[in-house]
C-alpha positions as CSV (number, residue, x, y, z in Angstrom):
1,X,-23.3,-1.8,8.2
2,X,-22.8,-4.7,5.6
3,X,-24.5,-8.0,6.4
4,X,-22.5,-10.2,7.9
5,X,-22.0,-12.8,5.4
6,X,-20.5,-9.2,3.4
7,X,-18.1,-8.5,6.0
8,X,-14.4,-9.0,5.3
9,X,-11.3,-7.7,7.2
10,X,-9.3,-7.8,4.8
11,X,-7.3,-4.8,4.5
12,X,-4.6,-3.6,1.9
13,X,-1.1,-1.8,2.6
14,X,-0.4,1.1,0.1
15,X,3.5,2.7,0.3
16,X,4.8,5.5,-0.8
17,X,8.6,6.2,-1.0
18,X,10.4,9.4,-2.2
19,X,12.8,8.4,-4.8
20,X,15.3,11.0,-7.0
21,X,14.0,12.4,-10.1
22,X,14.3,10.4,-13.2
23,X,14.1,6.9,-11.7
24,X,12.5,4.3,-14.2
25,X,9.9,1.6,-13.3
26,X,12.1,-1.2,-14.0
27,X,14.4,0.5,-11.2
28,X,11.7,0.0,-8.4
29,X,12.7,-2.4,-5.7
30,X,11.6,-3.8,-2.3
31,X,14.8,-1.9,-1.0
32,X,13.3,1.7,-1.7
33,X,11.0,0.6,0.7
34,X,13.0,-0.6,3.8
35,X,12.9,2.3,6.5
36,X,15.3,0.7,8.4
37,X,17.7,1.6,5.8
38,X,16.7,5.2,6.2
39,X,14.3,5.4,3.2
40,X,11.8,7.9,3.4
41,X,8.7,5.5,3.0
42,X,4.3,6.6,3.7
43,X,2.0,4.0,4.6
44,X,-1.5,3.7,4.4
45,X,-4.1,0.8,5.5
46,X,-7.5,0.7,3.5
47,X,-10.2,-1.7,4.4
48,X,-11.8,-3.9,1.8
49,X,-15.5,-3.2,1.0
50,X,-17.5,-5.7,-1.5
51,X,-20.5,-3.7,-3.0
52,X,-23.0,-5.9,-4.8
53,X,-24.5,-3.3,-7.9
């Protein structure tokens, strides 16, 4: 376990959303991402660790 002056609870929320072939970057939007419009969308939380090397 990190010390606790190391500790942080920050955490980060990856998505995922299934999109038709052939969409561009430029065509990425906060709506592909809405399940409540029946998007297909994966989520993921990842805690944040500091390492000191």
């Amino acid at each position: 376990e990190a010390p606790a002056d190391m500790q942080c609870k920050d955490k980060f929320l990856l998505q995922s959303a299934k999109v038709n072939d052939g969409v561009a970057a430029k065509d990425i939007n906060a709506e592909m991402f809405n399940k409540e419009a029946g998007h297909i969308v994966e989520e993921c939380k990842k805690l944040l660790l500091f390492l000191l090397v």
